[in-house]
C-alpha positions as CSV (number, residue, x, y, z in Angstrom):
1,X,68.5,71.2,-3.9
2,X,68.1,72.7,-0.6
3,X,66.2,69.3,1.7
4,X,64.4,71.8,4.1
5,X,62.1,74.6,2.7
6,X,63.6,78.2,3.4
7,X,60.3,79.2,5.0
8,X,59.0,75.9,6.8
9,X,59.2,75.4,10.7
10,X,60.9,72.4,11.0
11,X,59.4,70.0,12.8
12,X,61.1,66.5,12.9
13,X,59.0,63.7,13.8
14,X,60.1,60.1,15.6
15,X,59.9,58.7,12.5
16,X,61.9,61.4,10.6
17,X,65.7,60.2,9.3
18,X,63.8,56.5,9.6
19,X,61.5,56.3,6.7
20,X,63.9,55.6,4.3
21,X,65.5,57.7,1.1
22,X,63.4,58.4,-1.8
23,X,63.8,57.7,-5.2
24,X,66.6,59.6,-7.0
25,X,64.1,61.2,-9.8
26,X,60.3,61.4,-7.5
27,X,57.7,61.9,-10.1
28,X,56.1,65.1,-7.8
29,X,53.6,65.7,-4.9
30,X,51.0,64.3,-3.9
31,X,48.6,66.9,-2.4
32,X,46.6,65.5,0.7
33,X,43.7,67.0,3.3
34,X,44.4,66.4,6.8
35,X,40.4,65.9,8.0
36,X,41.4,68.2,10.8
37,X,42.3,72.1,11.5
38,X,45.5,72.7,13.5
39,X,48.9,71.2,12.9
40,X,48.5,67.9,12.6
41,X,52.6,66.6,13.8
42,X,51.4,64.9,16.9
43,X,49.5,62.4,14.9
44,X,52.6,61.7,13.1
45,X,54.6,61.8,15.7
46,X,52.5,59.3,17.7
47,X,51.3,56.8,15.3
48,X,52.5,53.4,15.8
49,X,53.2,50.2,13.9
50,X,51.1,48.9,11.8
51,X,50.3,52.4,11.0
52,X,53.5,54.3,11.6
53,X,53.0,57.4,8.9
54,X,54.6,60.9,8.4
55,X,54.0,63.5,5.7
56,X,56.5,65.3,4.2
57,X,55.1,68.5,5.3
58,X,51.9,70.6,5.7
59,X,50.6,73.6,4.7
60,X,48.0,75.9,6.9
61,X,45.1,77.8,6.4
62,X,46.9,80.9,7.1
63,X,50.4,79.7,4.3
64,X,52.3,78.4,7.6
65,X,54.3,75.7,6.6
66,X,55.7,72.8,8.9
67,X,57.9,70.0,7.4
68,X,58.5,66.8,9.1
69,X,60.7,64.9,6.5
70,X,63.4,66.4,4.6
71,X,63.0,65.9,0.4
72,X,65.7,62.8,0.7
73,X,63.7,60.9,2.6
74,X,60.5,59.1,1.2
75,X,56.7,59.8,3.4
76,X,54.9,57.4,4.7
77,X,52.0,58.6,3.4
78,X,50.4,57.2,0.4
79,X,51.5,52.8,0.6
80,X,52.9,52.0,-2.9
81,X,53.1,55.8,-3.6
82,X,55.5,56.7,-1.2
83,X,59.4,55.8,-2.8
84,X,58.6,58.4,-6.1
85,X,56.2,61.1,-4.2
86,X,56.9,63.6,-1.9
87,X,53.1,64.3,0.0
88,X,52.3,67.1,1.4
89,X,49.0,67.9,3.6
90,X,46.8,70.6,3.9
91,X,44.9,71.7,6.5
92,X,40.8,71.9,6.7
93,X,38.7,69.2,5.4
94,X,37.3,67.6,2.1
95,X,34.3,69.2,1.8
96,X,36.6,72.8,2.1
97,X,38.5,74.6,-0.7
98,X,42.2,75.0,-0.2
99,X,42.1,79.1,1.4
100,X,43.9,81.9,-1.2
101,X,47.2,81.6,1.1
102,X,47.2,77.7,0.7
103,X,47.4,77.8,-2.8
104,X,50.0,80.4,-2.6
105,X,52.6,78.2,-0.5
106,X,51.7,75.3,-2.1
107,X,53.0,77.3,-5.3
108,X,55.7,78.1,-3.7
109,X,56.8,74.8,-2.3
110,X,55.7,73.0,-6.4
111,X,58.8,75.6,-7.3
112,X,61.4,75.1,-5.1
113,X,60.6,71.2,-5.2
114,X,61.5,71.3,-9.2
115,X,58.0,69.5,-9.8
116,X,56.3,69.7,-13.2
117,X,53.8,72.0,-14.6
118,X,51.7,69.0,-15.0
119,X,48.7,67.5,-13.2
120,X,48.9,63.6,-13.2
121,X,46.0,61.1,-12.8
122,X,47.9,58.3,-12.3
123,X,50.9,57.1,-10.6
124,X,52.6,56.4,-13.5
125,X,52.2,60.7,-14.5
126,X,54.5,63.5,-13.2
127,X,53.2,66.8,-11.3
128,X,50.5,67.4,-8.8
129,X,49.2,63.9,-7.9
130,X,46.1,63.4,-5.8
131,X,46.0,60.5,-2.9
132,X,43.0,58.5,-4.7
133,X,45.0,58.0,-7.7
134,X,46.3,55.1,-6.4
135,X,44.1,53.5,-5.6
136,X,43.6,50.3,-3.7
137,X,47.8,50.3,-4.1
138,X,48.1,53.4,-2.8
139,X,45.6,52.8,0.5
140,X,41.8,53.4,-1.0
141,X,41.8,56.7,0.2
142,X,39.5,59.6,-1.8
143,X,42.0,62.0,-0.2
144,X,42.2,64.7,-1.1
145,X,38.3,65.1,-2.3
146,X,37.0,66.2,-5.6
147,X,37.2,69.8,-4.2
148,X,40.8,70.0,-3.4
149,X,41.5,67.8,-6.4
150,X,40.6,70.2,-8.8
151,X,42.6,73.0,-7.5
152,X,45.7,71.4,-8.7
153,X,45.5,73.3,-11.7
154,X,45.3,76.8,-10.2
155,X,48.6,76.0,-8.1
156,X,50.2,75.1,-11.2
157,X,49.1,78.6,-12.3
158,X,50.4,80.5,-9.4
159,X,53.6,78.3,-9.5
160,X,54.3,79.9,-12.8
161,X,53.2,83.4,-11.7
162,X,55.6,83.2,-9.1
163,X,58.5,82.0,-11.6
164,X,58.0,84.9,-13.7
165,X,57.2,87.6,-11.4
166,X,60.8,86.7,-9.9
167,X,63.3,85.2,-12.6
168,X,61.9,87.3,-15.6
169,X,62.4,90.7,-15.8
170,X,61.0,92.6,-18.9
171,X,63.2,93.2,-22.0
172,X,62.3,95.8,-24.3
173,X,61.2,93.4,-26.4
174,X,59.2,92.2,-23.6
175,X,57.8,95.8,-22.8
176,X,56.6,96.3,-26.8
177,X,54.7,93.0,-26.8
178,X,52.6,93.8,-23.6
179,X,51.6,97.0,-24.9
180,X,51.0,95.6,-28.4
181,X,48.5,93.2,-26.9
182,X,47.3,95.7,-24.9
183,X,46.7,98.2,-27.3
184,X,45.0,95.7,-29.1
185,X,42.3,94.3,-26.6
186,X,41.3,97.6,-25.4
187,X,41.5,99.3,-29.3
188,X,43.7,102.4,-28.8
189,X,44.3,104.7,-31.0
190,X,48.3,104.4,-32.4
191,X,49.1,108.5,-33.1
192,X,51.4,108.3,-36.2
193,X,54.7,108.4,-36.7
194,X,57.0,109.4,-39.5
195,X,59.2,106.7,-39.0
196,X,56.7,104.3,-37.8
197,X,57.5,104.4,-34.0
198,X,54.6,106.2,-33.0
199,X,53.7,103.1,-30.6
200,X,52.2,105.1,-27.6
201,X,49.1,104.6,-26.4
202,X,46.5,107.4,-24.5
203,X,46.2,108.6,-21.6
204,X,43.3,106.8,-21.0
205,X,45.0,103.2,-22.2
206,X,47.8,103.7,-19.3
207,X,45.6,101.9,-16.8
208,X,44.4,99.4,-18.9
209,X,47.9,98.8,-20.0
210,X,48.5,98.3,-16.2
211,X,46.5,96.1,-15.6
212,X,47.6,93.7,-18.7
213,X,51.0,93.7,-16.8
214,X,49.4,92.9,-13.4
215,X,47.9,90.2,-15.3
216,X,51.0,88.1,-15.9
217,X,52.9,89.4,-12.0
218,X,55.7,91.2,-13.1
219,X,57.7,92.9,-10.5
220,X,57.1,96.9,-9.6
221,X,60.2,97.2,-11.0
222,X,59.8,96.5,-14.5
223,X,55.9,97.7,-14.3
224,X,57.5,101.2,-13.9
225,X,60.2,100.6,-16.3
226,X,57.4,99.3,-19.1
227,X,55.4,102.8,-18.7
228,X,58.1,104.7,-18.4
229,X,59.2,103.1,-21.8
230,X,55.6,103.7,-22.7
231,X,55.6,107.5,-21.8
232,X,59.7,108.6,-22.5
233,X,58.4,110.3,-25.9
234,X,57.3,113.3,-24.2
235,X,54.2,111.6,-22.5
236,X,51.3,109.5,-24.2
237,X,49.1,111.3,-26.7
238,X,45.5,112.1,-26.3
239,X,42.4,111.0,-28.0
């Protein structure tokens, strides 16, 4: 695993190499709000003792991300949380919605993190944890607000997007099973076949099929690979 994010500025803090390593197996993230637009590294970097703290990282309005600990070392972020979660803060405030772009490098850090699909409630869970989990433990904080908080789910979502729109290329297997489906949801006529490959769907169906494989982010490379598949009988049939 790769400690620094390819596309994070990195942004070493005082306290960064000082926090401490941690754990060997961390349970997932902990998403946070930062109460404030704008980066928020010189809080970090100037807080003091009794309340030295550092973030892992945090993610802009605009997708910027900065990180300020690498994933070996633990945050000082979240009390009792912090040796099994990495935490990572967003920009804006809790009465705000993470922005389109957020959720998109928040994605993208979930997958190259290795953290599961799963959104935990507890400290004890695994996934996408939330700072008011833990409780009194864990600070009393009702960071990162109901709001934020329920947009966990919709990362995971993207996160998985993302996973197959770039590991999963479409098989021909693949390619029948989206235009199966999509034949059926949008009720296309099949023109027969004398063997029973007559699979093609209209003219018409083309965009809707298009739009099935939108659906689930496959590259442009295999979208024009699927209709050409779709069309390499001599071109779809009308009616």
């Amino acid at each position: 695993m790769e400690a620094i994010f390819p596309g994070a500025i990195w942004r070493p803090t005082r306290w960064t190499g000082h926090t401490g390593a941690i754990g060997a197996q961390p349970r997932g993230w902990i998403l946070h709000v930062a109460e404030m637009n704008g980066s928020p590294w010189h809080v970090f970097d100037g807080s003091v003792s009794p309340r030295r703290k550092v973030s892992t990282g945090w993610v802009a309005k605009d997708g910027t991300v900065e990180q300020y600990l690498t994933l070996l070392e633990k945050p000082w972020a979240q009390a009792d949380g912090n040796p099994e979660w990495w935490a990572w803060e967003t920009e804006g405030y809790v009465g705000e919605p993470l922005t389109s772009d957020q959720i998109d490098a928040l994605a993208a850090l979930h997958n190259w993190m290795g953290a599961p699909d799963i959104v935990a409630e507890t400290p004890a869970g695994r996934g996408v944890g939330t700072h008011f989990m833990g409780g009194a433990a864990w600070g009393g904080h009702s960071c990162p607000g109901p709001i934020r908080a329920a947009q966990r789910a919709p990362i995971i979502a993207t996160a998985q997007r993302q996973r197959l729109g770039q590991n999963m290329p479409v098989t021909d297997a693949d390619a029948k099973k989206i235009a199966d489906v999509a034949i059926s949801r949008y009720k296309v006529h099949r023109p027969a076949g004398a063997d029973g490959s007559g699979d093609l769907p209209t003219t018409e169906a083309l965009g809707a099929v298009w739009a099935v494989v939108l659906d689930i982010q496959h590259t442009q490379e295999a979208i024009l690979a699927l209709l050409a598949r779709l069309t390499s009988a001599g071109g779809p049939s009308g009616g």
